[in-house]
C-alpha positions in Angstrom: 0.0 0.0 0.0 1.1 3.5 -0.3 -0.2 7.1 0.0 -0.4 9.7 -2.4 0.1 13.1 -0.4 0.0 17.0 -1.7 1.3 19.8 0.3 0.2 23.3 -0.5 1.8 26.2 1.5 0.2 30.3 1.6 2.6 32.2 3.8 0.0 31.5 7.1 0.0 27.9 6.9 0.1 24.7 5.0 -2.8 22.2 4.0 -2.0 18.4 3.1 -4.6 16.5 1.2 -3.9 12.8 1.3 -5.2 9.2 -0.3 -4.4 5.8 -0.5 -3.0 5.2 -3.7 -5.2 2.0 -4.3 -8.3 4.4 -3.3 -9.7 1.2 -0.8 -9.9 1.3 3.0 -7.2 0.5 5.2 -8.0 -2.2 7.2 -8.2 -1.4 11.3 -7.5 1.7 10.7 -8.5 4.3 13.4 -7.2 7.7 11.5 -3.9 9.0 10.6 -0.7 10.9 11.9 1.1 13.3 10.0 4.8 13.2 10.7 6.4 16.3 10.5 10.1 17.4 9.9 10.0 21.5 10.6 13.7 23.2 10.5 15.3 19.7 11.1 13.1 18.9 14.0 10.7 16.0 14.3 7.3 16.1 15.7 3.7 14.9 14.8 0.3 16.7 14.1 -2.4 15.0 15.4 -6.4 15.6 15.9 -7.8 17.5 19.2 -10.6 14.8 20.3 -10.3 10.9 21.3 -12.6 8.2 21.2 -14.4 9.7 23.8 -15.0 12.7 25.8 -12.8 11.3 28.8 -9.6 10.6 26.5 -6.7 12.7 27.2 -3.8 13.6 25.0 -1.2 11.5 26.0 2.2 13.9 25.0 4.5 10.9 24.3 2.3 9.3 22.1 -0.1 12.0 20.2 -0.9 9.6 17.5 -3.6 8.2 19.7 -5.8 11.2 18.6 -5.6 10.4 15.2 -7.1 11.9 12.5 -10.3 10.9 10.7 -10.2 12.6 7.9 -7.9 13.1 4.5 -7.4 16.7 4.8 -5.7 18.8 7.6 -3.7 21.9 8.3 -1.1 23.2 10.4 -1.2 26.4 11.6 2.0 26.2 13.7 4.4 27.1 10.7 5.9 30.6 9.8 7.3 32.4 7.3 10.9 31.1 6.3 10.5 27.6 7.8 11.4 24.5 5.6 8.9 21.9 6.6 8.6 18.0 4.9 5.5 15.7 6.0 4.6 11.9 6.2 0.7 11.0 6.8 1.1 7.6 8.8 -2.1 5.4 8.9 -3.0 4.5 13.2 -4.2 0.8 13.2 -5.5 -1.5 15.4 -7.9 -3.7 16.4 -9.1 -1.2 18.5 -8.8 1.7 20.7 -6.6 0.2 22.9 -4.4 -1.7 20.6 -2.7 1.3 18.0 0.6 2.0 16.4 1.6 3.9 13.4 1.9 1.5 10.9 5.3 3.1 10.2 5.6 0.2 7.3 2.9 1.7 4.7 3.8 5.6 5.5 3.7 8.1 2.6 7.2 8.9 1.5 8.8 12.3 2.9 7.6 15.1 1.0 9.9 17.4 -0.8 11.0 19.7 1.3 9.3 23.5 0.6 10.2 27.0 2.1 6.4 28.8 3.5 6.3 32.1 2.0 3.7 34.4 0.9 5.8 34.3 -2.3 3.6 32.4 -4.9 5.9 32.9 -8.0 8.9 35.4 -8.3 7.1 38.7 -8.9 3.2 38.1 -7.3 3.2 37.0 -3.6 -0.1 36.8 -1.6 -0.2 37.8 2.1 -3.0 36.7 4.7 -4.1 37.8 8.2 -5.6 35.7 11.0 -9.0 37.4 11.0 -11.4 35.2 11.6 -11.5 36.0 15.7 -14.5 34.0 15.8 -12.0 30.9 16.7 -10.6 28.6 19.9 -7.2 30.2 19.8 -8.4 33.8 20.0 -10.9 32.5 22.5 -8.2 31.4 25.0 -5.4 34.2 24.2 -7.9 36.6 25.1 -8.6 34.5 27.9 -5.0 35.1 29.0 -4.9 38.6 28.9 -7.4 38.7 31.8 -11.3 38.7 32.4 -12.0 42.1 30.5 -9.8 41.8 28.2 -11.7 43.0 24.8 -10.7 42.4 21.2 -11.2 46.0 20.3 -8.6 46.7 23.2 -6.3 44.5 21.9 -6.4 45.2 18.0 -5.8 49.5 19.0 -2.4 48.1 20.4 0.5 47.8 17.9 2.6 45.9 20.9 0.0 43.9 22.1 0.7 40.4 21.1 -2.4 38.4 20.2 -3.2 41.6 17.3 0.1 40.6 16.1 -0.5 37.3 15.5 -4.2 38.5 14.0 -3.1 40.4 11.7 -0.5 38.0 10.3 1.7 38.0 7.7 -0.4 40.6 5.7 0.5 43.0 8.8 3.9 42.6 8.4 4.4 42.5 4.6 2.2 45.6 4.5 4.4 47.4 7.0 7.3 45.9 5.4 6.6 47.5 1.8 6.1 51.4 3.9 9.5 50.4 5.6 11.4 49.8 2.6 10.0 53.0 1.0 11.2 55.3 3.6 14.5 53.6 4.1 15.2 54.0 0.3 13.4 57.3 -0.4 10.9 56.4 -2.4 7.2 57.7 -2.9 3.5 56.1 -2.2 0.7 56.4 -4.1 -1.9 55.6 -2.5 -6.0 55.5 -2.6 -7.9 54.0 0.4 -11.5 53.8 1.4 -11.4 53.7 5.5 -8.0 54.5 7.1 -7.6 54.3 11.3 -5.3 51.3 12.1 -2.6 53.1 14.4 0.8 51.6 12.6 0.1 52.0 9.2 -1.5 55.8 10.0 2.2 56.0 11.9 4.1 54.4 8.4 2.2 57.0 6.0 3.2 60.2 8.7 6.7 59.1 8.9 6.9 59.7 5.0 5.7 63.2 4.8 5.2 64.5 1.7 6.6 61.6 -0.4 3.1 59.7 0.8 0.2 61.0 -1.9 -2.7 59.8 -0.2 -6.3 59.9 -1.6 -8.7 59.0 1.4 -12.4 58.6 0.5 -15.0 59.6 3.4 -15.4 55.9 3.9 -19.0 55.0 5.6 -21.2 57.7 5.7 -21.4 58.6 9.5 -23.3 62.0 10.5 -23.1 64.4 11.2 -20.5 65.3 7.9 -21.0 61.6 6.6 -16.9 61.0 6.9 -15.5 57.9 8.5 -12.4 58.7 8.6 -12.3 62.8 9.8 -10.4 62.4 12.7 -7.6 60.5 10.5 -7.8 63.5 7.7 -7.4 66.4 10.5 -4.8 64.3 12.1 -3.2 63.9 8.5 -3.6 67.3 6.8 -0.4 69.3 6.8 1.5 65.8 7.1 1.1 64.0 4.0 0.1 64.6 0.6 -3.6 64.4 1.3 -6.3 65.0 -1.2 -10.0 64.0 -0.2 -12.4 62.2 -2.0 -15.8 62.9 -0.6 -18.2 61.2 -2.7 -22.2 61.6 -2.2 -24.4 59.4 -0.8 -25.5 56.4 -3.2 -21.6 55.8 -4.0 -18.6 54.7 -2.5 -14.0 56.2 -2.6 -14.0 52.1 -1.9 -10.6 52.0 -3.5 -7.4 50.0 -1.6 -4.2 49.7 -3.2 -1.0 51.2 -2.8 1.6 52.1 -5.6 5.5 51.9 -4.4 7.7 54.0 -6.3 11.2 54.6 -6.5 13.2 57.2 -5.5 13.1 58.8 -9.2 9.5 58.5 -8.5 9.3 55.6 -11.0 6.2 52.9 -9.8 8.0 49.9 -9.4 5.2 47.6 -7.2 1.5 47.8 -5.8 -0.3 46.5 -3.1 -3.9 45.6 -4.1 -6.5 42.8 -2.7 -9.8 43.2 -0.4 -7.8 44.9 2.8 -8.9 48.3 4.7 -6.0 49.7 6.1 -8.1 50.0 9.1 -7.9 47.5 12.8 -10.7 45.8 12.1 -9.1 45.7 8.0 -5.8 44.2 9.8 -6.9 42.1 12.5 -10.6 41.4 13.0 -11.5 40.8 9.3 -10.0 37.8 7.0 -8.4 39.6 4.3 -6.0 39.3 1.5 -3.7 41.5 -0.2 -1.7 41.1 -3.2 1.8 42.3 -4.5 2.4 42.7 -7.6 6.1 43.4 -8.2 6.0 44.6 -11.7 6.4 48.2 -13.2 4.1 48.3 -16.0 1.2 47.3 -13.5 2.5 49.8 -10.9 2.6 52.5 -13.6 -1.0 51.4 -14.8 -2.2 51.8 -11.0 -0.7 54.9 -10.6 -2.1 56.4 -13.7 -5.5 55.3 -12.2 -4.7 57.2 -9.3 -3.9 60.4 -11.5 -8.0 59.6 -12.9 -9.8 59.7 -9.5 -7.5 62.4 -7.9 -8.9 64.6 -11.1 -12.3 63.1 -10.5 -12.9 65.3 -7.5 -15.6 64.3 -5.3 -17.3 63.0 -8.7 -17.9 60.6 -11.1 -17.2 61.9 -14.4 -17.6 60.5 -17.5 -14.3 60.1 -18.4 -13.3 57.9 -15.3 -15.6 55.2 -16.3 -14.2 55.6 -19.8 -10.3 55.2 -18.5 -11.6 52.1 -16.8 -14.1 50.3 -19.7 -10.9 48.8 -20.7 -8.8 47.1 -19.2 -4.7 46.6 -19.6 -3.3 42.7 -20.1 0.1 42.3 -18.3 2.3 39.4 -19.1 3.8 38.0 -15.5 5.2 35.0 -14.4 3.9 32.8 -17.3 0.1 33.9 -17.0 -1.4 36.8 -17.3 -3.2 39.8 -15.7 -6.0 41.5 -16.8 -6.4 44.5 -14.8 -9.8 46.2 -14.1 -10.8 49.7 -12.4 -14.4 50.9 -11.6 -16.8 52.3 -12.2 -16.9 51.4 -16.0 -19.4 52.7 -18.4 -21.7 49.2 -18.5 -20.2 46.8 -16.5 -17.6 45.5 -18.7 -15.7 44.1 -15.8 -18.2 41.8 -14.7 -19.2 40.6 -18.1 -15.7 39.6 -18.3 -15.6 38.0 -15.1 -19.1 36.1 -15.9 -17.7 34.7 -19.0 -14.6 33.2 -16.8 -16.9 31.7 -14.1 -19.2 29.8 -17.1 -16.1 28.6 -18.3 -14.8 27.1 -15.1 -14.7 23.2 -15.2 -13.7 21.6 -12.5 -13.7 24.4 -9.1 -15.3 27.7 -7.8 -14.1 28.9 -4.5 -14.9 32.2 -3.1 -15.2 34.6 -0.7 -17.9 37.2 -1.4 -19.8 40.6 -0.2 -23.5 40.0 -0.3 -25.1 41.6 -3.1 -27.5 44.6 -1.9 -30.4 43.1 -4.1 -31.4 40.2 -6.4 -31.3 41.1 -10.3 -34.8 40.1 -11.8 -34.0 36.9 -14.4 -35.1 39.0 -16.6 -32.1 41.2 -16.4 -29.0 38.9 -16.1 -26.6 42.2 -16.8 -27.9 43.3 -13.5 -27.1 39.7 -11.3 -23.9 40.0 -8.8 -21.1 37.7 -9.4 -22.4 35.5 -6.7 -25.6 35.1 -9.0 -23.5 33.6 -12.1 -21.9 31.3 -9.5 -25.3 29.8 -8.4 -26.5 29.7 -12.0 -23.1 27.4 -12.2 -24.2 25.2 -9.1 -27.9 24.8 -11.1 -25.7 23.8 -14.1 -26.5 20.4 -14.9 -24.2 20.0 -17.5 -21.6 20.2 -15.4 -22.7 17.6 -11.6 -19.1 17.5 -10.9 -18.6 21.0 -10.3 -16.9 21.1 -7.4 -18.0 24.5 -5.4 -17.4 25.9 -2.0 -17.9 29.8 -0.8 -18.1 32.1 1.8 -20.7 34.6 1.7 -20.1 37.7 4.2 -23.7 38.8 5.2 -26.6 36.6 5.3 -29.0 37.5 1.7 -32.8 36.5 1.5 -34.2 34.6 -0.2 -31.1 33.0 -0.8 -29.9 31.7 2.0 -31.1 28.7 4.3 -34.0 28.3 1.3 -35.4 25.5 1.0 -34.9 25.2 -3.3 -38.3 22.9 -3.3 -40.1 25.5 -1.4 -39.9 27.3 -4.7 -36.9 29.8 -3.8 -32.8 29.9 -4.9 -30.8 28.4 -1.7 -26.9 29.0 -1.2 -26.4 25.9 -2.1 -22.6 25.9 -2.1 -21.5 22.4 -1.3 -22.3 20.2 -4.4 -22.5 20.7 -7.7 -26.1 20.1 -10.0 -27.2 16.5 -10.9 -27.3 15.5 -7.5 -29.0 16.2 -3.6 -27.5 19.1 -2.3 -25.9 18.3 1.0 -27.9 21.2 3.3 -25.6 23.1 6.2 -28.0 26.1 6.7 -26.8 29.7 7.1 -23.8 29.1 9.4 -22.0 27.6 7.2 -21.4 30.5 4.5 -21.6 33.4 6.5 -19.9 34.6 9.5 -20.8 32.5 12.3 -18.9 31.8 15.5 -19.4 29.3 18.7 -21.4 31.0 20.8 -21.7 28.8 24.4 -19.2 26.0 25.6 -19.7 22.9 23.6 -17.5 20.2 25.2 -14.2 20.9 25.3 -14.2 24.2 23.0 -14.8 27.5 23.9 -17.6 30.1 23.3 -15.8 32.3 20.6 -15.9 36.4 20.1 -18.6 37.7 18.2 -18.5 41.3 16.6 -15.6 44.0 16.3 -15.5 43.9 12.8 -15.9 39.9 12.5 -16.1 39.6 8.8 -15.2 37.8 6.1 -14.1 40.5 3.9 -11.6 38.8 1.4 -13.2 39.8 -2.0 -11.8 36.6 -4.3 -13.2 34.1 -6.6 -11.0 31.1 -7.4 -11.5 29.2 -10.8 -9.9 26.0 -11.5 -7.0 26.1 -9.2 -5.6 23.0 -10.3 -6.8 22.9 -14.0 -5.2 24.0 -16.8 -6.4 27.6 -17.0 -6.2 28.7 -13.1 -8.0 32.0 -12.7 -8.0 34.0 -9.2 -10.0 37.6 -9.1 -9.6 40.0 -6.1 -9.4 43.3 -5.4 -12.0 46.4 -3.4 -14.6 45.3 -5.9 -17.7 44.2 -4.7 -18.5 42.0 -7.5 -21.9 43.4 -7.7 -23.8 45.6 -10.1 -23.9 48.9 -8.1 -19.6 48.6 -7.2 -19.4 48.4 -10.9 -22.0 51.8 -11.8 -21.3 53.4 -8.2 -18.0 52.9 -6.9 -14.6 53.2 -6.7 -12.9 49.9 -7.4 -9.9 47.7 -8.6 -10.6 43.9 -9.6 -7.3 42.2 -10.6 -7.5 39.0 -12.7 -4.9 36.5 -12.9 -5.1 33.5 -15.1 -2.9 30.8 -15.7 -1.0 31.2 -12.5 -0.8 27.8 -10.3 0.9 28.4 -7.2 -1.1 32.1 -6.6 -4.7 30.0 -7.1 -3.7 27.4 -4.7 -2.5 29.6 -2.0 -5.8 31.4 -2.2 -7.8 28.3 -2.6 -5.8 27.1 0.5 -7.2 29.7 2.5 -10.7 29.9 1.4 -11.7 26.2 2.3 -9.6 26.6 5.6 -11.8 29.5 6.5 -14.7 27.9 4.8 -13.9 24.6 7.3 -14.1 27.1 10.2 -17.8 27.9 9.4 -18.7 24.6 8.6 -17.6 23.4 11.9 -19.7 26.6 13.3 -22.8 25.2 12.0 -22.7 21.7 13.0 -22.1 23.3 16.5 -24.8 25.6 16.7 -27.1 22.9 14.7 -26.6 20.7 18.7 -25.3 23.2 20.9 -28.4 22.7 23.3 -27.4 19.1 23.2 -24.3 19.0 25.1 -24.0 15.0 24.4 -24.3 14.8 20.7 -20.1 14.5 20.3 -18.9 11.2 21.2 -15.4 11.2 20.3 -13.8 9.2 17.0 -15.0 6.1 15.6 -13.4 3.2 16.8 -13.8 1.2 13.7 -12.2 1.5 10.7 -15.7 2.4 8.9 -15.2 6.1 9.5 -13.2 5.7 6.1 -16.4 4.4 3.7 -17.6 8.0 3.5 -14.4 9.4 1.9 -13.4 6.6 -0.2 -16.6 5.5 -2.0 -16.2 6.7 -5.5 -20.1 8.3 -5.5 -19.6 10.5 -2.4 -19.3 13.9 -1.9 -15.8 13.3 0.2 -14.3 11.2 -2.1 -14.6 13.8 -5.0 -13.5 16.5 -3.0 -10.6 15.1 -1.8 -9.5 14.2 -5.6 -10.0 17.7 -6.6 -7.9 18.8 -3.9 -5.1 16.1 -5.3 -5.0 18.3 -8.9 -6.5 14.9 -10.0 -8.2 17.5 -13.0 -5.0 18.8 -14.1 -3.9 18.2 -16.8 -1.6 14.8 -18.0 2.2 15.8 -17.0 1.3 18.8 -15.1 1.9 19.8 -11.8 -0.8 21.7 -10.0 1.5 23.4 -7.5 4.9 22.8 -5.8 4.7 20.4 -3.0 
């Protein structure tokens, strides 16, 4: 017997997808363990529950929580380490009788380097966001009984906001660093602006920072979010204000790093407000693109809204109805502004998502309203995706999203009822496997339920990473991100970038990584608050080696999922990603 194993790495942590070559059930076996070799040093990742709720992790032998399932992640690796795995089936005859079956192990994996870097000039950076989760539960814990998220996120030294706002914290702070240090010049436009460091990072560049800052959300009584920061600014950096009128939206967020000829040499674009809650309390994503022609294309956009005024001329959705196609790193990125004159951007991103074959994953605003059928120029982004799940020409779509506010009549619908569900977790031609609201927006744990924690709730909790993920392991992988909404009105009413990359592997898989991890935090969200009144309902592992039926029969759900995670639809003699 022998195991076939991926490894796919983001910068925040690393996911392994694993299957027995042979595709049948091990016999007596109880789960897995997942050798690891981290820096040199050997240790094992193992599962958090037993066979029942009395079991305790036993340190010297932590393979006796194995894991029940074909897919896991480890969260415990950092940027810079070199890290190799081996998934080791746990057999026995029963609970009491296991071993690693050391014998049929996967191989080592080749070794790989985490980094945010997903090919030499595009590197994607995450936070920890999603506070809604056991480990922020506890470190707030430790800080003391009042301790308070928005306390702790308002602190640039305070520890727990520095691990929440990740590696996309650091590379953003990073990339101001490097500016000042070298003399260069920023160029950038932002929608909300408040988070204490990066205000601090745009001061300390004086008039070599050209900031655009819109008035955010509309707060009274001068509908500006962000008037404290512009007094505090004004006189200090390069400010011009973009104070658009109700009905539309400065929602702009990217940076352009220039040299110190002045010359645009990178940008910073993706879904992140450079705000606390942007940083720390939201799961974001930003995206560096180290490439002068896209730099100078952002920049000139920047020249186009700082002439716009507090307006919406004609001649900015003009500049933006077409787009500019950058060659980088052996795909290729079709870059997008908004407004445009009749949403060209999302007819072109429609077109990609009917054309997508084997994967959609997503993380999405919620439209403000439905578009009639009657007016399918008018539907949202997350509209052509369900019209993809309804598909029946295609039942082995393989779809799985993240929605960020809950949208009647869509969601938690029953589809017989006569109403569109969400119904994000199989494709057409088959039952839909129903998880209810929780399990595509925002949800957290919300009393004790055995052994975990009630989790935060509020300060910002969103999932605000605005990116659709085509394909990630076909031939033609697509990723789209950027401020844009994806909807009809961001496309007539707002500022907006949406950056498209096709035909870039490593960049789809790192953003696919982090979807579905985010997307398995919900999922667990709703099973819990489907029985949190019944305290009972977990019983530990199985202790049979039946709990492997579900994700090796060639009809389920499980099984095809955890193919498409193997790149089993790319194409012959490809790689999906390194690892």
């Amino acid at each position: 017997m022998s195991i076939n194993v991926r490894v796919y790495e983001n910068g925040d942590h690393t996911c392994l997808v694993w299957l027995p070559a042979n595709s049948k059930p091990i016999p007596n076996c109880r789960g897995f363990t997942i050798r690891r070799v981290l820096n040199g040093a050997e240790d094992f990742l193992h599962g958090f529950v037993g066979f029942s709720d009395q079991d305790k992790l036993d340190p010297a032998n932590p393979w006796k929580f194995p894991l029940q399932r074909f897919m896991w992640w480890d969260y415990d690796v950092k940027p810079g380490d070199r890290v190799q795995y081996s998934v080791i089936p746990v057999v026995g005859k029963d609970r009491n009788s296991l071993a690693p079956d050391a014998a049929n192990a996967s191989a080592l994996t080749p070794q790989i380097e985490v980094s945010g870097q997903a090919t030499p000039h595009l590197g994607v950076y995450f936070n920890k966001g999603i506070v809604a989760a056991q480990w922020v539960s506890r470190a707030l814990a430790a800080q003391g009984k009042n301790a308070r998220i928005a306390d702790v996120i308002a602190d640039p030294q305070n520890p727990l906001r520095v691990r929440l706002a990740g590696l996309l914290g650091r590379q953003i702070l990073s990339l101001l660093r490097d500016i000042k240090e070298k003399g260069g010049e920023v160029y950038a436009a932002l929608h909300e602006l408040n988070d204490p460091e990066l205000v601090a990072a745009l001061t300390a560049l004086g008039g070599r920072c050209h900031l655009i800052l819109g008035n955010g959300a509309f707060e009274p009584p001068d509908q500006d979010a962000n008037r404290k920061i512009r007094n505090d600014l004004n006189g200090k950096v390069d400010l011009f204000s973009r104070m658009v009128s109700l009905g539309h939206r400065a929602h702009n967020a990217f940076a352009v790093f220039c040299d110190s000829d002045g010359q645009p040499q990178r940008v910073l674009t993706g879904s992140t407000e450079w705000t606390m809650a942007g940083l720390c309390t939201q799961a974001n994503n930003g995206l560096v693109i180290d490439d002068p022609r896209v730099a100078q294309h952002f920049r000139d956009e920047w020249e186009q809204i700082r002439n716009a005024g507090n307006s919406y001329p004609a001649a900015l959705a003009q500049f933006n109805s077409t787009p500019k196609v950058f060659p980088v790193d052996g795909g290729e990125i079709t870059q997008w502004f908004a407004p445009t004159a009749a949403g060209q951007e999302l007819a072109f991103a429609r077109e990609l998502i009917g054309a997508a074959k084997d994967g959609i994953l997503f993380m999405l605003p919620g439209p403000e309203q439905l578009a009639p059928a009657a007016r399918p120029e008018q539907s949202s982004i997350l509209q052509q995706i369900l019209a993809r799940v309804d598909d029946r020409a295609s039942p082995d779509l393989y779809v799985r999203g993240i929605v960020n506010h809950p949208i009647a009549p869509l969601v938690g619908v029953d589809r017989a009822a006569g109403a569109s569900p969400l119904t994000l977790l199989s494709g057409a031609g088959r039952v839909p496997q129903r998880l209810g609201q929780e399990a595509v927006v925002p949800g957290n744990i919300k009393t004790a339920f055995h052994n975990w924690q009630a989790e935060n709730d509020g300060d910002g909790l969103a999932a605000h990473s605005k990116v659709i993920v085509l394909d990630p392991f076909g031939a033609n992988p697509v990723v789209m991100t950027g401020s844009h909404d994806f909807s009809e009105e961001a496309s007539r009413a707002r500022d907006g970038s949406l950056t498209i990359v096709q035909g870039n592997a490593p960049l789809a898989a790192a953003y696919a990584v982090n979807i579905i991890a985010i997307y398995q935090s919900y999922h667990w969200n709703a099973y819990v608050e489907a029985h949190r009144q019944d305290p009972q309902v977990w019983h530990g592992l199985v202790d049979t080696d039946s709990w492997q039926n579900g994700y090796l029969d060639p009809a389920s759900p499980e099984r095809k999922e955890i193919r498409f995670w193997l790149g089993d639809h790319a194409p012959a003699g490809s790689a999906p990603t390194p690892g």
